[in-house]
C-alpha positions in Angstrom: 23.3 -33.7 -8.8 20.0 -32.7 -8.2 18.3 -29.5 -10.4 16.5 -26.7 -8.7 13.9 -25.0 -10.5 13.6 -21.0 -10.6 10.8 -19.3 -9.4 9.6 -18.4 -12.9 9.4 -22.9 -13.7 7.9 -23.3 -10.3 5.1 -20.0 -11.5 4.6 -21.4 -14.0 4.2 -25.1 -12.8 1.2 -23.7 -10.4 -0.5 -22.0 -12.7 -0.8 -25.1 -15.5 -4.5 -25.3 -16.4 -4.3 -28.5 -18.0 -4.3 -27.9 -21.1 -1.6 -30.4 -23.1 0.4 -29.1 -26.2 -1.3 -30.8 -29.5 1.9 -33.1 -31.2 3.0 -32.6 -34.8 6.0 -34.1 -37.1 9.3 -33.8 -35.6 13.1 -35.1 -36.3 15.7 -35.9 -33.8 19.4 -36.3 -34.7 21.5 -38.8 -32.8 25.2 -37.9 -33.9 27.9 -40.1 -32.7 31.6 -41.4 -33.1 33.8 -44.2 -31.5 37.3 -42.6 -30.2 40.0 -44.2 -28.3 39.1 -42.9 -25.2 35.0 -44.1 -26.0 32.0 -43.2 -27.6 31.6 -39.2 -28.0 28.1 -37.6 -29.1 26.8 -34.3 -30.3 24.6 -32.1 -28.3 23.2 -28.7 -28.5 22.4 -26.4 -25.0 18.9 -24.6 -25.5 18.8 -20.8 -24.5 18.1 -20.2 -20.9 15.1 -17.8 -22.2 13.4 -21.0 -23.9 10.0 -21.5 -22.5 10.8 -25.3 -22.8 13.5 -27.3 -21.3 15.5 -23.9 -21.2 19.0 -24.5 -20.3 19.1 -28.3 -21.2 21.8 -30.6 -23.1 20.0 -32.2 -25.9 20.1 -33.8 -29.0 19.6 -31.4 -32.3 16.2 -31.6 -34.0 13.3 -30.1 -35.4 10.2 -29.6 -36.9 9.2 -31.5 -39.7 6.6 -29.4 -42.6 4.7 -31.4 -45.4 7.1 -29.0 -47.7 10.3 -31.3 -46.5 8.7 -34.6 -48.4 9.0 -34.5 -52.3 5.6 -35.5 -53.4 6.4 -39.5 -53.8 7.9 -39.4 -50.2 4.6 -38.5 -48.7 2.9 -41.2 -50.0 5.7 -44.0 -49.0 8.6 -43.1 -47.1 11.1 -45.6 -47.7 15.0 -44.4 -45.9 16.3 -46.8 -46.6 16.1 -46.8 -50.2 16.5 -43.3 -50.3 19.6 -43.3 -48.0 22.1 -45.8 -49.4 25.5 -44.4 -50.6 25.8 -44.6 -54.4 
């Protein structure tokens, strides 16, 4: 199956200047489960009205702030460690 873009993507497409987003912290989450009939994962739709990707299946995520890390996880982020059931 092969998307078609609306006129408002192809708009908007023509009048890029160039100019690339700057990147910052971000989390993905990748939520999946074995059933009988196989492997099943978690996705989110994004609003059609979304200036990016708008309409797409994807994974849940998010931003990530400085604010999420308590003070020793800045320095050394260790998940493992952090993450094992007790």
């Amino acid at each position: 199956m092969r998307a078609s873009l609306s006129p408002k993507q192809i708009a908007r497409i023509e009048g890029w200047d160039g100019t690339v987003a700057s990147p910052w912290n971000a989390a993905t989450v990748v939520i999946l489960r074995d059933r009988r009939a196989g492997r099943e994962t978690f996705l989110i739709r994004r609003r059609a009205t979304m200036a990016f990707a708008a309409g797409m299946y994807v994974f849940p995520g998010g931003g990530v702030q400085e604010s999420d890390f308590e003070p020793a996880q800045r320095r050394d982020c260790c998940w493992p460690a952090r993450t094992r059931h007790r």
